[in-house]
N, C-alpha and C positions, 0 to 999 in steps of 0.2 A: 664217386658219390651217387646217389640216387635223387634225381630231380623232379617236380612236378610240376606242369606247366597250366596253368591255369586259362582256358578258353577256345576257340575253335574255330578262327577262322582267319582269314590269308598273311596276318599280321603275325598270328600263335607259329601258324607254317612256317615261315619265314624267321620268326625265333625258334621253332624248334628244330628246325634245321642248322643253326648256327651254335645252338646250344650242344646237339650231336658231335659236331665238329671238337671239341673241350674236348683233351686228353684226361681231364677229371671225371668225365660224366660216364658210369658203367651204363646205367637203367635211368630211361627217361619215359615216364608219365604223363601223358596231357587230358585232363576234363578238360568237356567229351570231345578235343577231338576233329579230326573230320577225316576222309579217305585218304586226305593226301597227309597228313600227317602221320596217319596208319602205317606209313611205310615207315618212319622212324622215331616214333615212343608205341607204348601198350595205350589204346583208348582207354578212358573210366567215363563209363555215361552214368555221370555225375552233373549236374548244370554250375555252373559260372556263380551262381545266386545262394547256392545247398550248401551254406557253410559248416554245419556240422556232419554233413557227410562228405565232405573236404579235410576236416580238422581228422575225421575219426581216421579217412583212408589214410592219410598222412602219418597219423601216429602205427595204425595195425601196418605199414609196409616201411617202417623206418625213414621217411622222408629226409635227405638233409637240406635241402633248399627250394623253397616253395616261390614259383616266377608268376603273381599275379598280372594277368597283360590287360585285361578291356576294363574300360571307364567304371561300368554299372558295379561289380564285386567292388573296385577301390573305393567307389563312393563311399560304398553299403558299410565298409568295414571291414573287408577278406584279410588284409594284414594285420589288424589287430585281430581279429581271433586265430589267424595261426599263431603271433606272437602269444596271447594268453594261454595258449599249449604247448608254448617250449620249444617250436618250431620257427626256423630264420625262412622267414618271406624278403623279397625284393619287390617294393612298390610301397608308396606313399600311404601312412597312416590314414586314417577316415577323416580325422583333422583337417591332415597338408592336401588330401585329395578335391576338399571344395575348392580349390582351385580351380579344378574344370566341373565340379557340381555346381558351384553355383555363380553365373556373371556376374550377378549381382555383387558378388561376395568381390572377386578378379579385378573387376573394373572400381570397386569402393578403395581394393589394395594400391590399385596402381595411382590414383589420383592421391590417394593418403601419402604413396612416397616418392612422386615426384616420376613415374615410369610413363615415357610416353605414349596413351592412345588417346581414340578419338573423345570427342565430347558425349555427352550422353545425361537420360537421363532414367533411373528406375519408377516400373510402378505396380501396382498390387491390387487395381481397379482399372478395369476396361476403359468404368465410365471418364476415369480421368486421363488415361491414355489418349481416348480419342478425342479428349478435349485439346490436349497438350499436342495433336497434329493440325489442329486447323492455322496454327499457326507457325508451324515446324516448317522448317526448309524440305524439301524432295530434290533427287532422291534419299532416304533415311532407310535404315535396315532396323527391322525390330529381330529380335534375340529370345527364345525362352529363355528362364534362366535355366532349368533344369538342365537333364542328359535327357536327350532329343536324337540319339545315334546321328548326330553330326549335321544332322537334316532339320534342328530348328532354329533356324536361320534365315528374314527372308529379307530379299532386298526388292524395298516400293519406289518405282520410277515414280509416281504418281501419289497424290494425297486418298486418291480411292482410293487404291491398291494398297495403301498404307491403313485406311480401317478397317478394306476385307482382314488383311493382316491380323489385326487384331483380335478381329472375331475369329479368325480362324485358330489363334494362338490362347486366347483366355477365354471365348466364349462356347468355343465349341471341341476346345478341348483335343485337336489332332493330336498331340505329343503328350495327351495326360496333364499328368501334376506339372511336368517341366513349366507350362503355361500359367500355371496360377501369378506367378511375377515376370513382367520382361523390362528389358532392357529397350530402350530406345537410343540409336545410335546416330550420331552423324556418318553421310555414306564418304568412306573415303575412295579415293584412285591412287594406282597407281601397280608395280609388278605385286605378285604375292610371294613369297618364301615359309617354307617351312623348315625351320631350326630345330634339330631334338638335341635335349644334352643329359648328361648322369651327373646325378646330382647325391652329396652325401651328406646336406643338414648344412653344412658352411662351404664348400668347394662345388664349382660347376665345369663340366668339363663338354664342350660343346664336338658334335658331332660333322658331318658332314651339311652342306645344307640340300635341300629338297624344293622342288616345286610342285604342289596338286594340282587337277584339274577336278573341281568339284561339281559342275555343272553335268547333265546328263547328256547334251547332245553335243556336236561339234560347233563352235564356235563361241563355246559358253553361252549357252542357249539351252532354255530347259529346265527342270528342276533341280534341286539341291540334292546332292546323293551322299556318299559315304566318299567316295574319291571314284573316280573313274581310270585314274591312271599319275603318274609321277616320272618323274626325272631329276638326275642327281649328277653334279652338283648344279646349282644357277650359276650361270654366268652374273647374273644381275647384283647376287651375295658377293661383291667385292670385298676387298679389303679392307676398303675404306670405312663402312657399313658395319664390316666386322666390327672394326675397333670402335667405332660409335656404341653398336649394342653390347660389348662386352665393359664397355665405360656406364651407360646408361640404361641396358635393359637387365639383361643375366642377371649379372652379380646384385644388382638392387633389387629382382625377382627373391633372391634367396634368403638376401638379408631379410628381406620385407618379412618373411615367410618365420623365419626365427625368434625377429621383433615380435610378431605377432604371435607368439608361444607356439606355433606352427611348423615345425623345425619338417623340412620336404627331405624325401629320401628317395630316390627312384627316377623315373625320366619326367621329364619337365620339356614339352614341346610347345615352341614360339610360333604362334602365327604371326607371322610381321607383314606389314604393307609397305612398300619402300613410296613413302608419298614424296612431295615435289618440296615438304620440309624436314622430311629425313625418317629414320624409319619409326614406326611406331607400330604400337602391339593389336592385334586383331582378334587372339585370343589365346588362353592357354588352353594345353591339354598336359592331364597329369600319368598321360603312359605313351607308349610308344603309337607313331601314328598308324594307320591302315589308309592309302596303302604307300604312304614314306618308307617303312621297314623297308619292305619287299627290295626298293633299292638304295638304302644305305646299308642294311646289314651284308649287302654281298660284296659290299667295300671297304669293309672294314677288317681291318688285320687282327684285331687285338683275340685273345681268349674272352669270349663274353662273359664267362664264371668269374675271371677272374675280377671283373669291372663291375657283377655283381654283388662280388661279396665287401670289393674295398666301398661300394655304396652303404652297404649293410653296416659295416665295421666304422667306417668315418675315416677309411687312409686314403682317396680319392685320388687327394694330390701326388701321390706316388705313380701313376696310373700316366702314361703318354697315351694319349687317343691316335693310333694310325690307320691311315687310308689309303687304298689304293690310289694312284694318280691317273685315273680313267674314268668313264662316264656308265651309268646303268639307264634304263630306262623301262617302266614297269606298264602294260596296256591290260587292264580289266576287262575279258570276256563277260558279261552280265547277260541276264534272260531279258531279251526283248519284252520290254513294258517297264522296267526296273526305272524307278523307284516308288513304283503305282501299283499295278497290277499285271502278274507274269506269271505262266505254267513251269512247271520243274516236274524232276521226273526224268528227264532224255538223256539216253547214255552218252557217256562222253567221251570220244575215240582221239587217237592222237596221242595220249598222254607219253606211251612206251619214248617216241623222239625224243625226250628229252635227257633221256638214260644217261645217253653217250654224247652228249653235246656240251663242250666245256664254256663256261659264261652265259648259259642258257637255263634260266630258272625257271619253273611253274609252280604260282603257291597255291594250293587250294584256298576256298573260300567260303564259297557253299557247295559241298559235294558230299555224297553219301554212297555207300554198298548199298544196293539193292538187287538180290539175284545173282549174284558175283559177279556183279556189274557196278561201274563205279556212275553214276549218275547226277542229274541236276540235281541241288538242295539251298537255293537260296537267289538273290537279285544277284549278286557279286558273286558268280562262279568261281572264276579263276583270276590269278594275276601272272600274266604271262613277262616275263622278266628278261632283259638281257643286257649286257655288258659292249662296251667297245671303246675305241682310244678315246672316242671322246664322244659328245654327247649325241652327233649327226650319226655316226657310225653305230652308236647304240641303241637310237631311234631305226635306222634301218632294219638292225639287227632284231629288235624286239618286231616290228610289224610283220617280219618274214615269219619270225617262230609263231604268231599267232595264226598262220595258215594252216599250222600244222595239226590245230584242235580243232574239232568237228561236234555240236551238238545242234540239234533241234533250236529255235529262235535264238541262238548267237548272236550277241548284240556288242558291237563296239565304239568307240569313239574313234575317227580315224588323225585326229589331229592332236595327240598327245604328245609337246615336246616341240610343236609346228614352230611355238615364238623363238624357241634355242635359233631357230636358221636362220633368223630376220638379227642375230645380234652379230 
């Protein structure tokens, strides 16, 4: 079959590397792309947003399955206007997609049916916003509701830091429209997890679990980024946890989602906080994460076509999810200054090592051809990936391969996965 992967960057890499793998897939396609996916589909610089130059390419080259991967197309709509061309897309309707468009919508679902997250409250005025903290508890997190690429998110130690916040998020507009309504959140504690599962309208079939590091510097210190790095699976995701959120969060996620004529098809990713009274939701995301992929998909067995279509189809429950029984561990090369301001541009050497290295992944992220040369094109470079029996050996194994890349302001985090040794 011929595939098109919609988007470009280290998330898309990391599927379209696993999509490769399909003994189904002759020809695989990704708008637009990036250099390291270049090496296995045809680029179309086509953007993520260009739906009807998406719809047409798909129809002039026979598409038979269309993999929309990032937030912004699901929002918009990228699945139904493949679907209204007669072309089978995998990912959540525009409908099931306000799930992660919009908090406000997420956190009204979860309180309506009994899903545990924090307290909160919504607003659509600054002025009453900042009315509603002089007497809020600190610290509190406010939320745009919009898509904020992952980064409109802030958490206020303090009751100033909580109305810069606000000014920063509705008045002065850093994240656009996302800003016009936030969420006002009680701040919880405790580990994070990130859960992704496939999901077919009534069946949820859960994945491996994950842990981000979302903060920019070492020690969770710093700005809110896209992820800076990951590890799979948590120790912390026990079993016990399991069967709590497969009783109380999952499966009432999906129902909720059907009740509400919202019937979800595609990946559905749990942000969970495991608090001190069990776990409870932090937020959803309606596609696969960046950069969780990076290391669940290199642990997963299964044929990914085939997981995609029994999503499309509704046979889900036929489907056994397997996993390898070993540990990945994923470290984000990024441009020094990331997620502010950074030069790009600088060739990127090292790549060739990873040819011949088995359990040793590099997903592209931001990278581009320039000159026949493959070069910086973004704050999140690369994700340098590796595999080992368990998750110390896999952390080892990742920080060594990250030596092996060389550009200009190479920026990393050096304690990605540091909490695995303390358990």
């Amino acid at each position: 079959m011929k595939v098109l992967l919609v988007g470009g960057g280290g998330r898309e890499h990391a599927l379209a590397w696993k999509i490769r793998k399909s003994n189904k897939v002759e020809k695989l396609f990704c708008a637009p792309g990036n250099a390291g996916i270049a090496e296995l589909a045809e680029c179309v610089d086509i953007g993520v947003m260009e739906f009807d130059k998406l719809v047409e390419f798909a129809k002039t080259n026979e598409i038979d399955l269309v993999v929309v991967a990032p937030d912004d197309p699901l929002a918009a709509g990228a699945v139904d206007a493949f679907e209204a061309a007669g072309i089978r897309a995998f990912g959540p309707r525009k409908n099931a997609a306000i799930l992660e468009g919009s908090k406000a919508f997420s956190k009204d679902l979860m309180k309506k049916y009994g899903i545990p997250t924090a307290a909160y409250e919504t607003f659509d005025s600054a002025e009453k916003a900042l009315e509603y903290l002089e007497t809020a508890k600190c610290p509190i997190v406010l939320k745009a509701d919009g898509l904020a690429l992952g980064k409109g998110v802030l958490i206020c130690n303090t009751r100033e830091e909580a109305k810069e916040g606000v000014k920063t998020l509705m008045l002065d507009k850093q994240f656009g429209s996302a800003g016009n309504r936030i969420v006002v959140e009680e701040f919880m504690t405790g580990r994070e997890v990130s859960v992704l599962s496939f999901v077919d309208g009534k069946t949820i079939k859960i994945m491996t679990s994950a842990q981000d590091h979302k903060r920019a510097k070492d020690g969770d210190e710093g700005l809110n980024t896209g992820g800076m790095g990951t590890f799979s699976p948590s120790p912390f995701y026990t079993e016990e946890i399991d069967k709590f959120c497969k009783e109380n969060i999952y499966q009432k996620t999906v129902d909720a989602m059907r009740a509400e004529g919202r019937e979800f098809k595609g990946v559905i990713f749990f942000g969970l906080m495991l608090t001190k009274d069990g776990p409870k939701v932090l937020e959803y995301n309606a596609r696969f994460g960046d950069p969780e992929t990076q290391v669940v998909l290199p642990r997963m067995k299964n044929d990914i076509i085939d997981i995609f279509e029994a999503c499309i189809d509704g046979t889900l429950e036929n489907i056994e999810l397997e996993f390898e029984d070993n540990a990945a561990v994923c470290v984000v090369l990024a441009s020094d200054g990331y997620p502010e301001k950074y030069d790009k541009g600088f060739e990127i050497k090292g790549l060739d090592t990873f040819k011949d290295k088995e359990g040793y992944y590099v997903f592209h992220a931001g990278s581009k051809f320039a000159d026949g040369k493959i070069v910086t094109n973004g704050g999140r470079v690369l994700g340098v990936t590796a595999k080992g029996n368990n998750l110390k050996e896999a952390r080892a194994n990742a920080y060594k391969a990250t030596e092996w890349i060389e550009f200009a302001n190479k920026y990393m985090r050096n304690d990605i996965g540091k909490a695995i040794e303390e358990v």
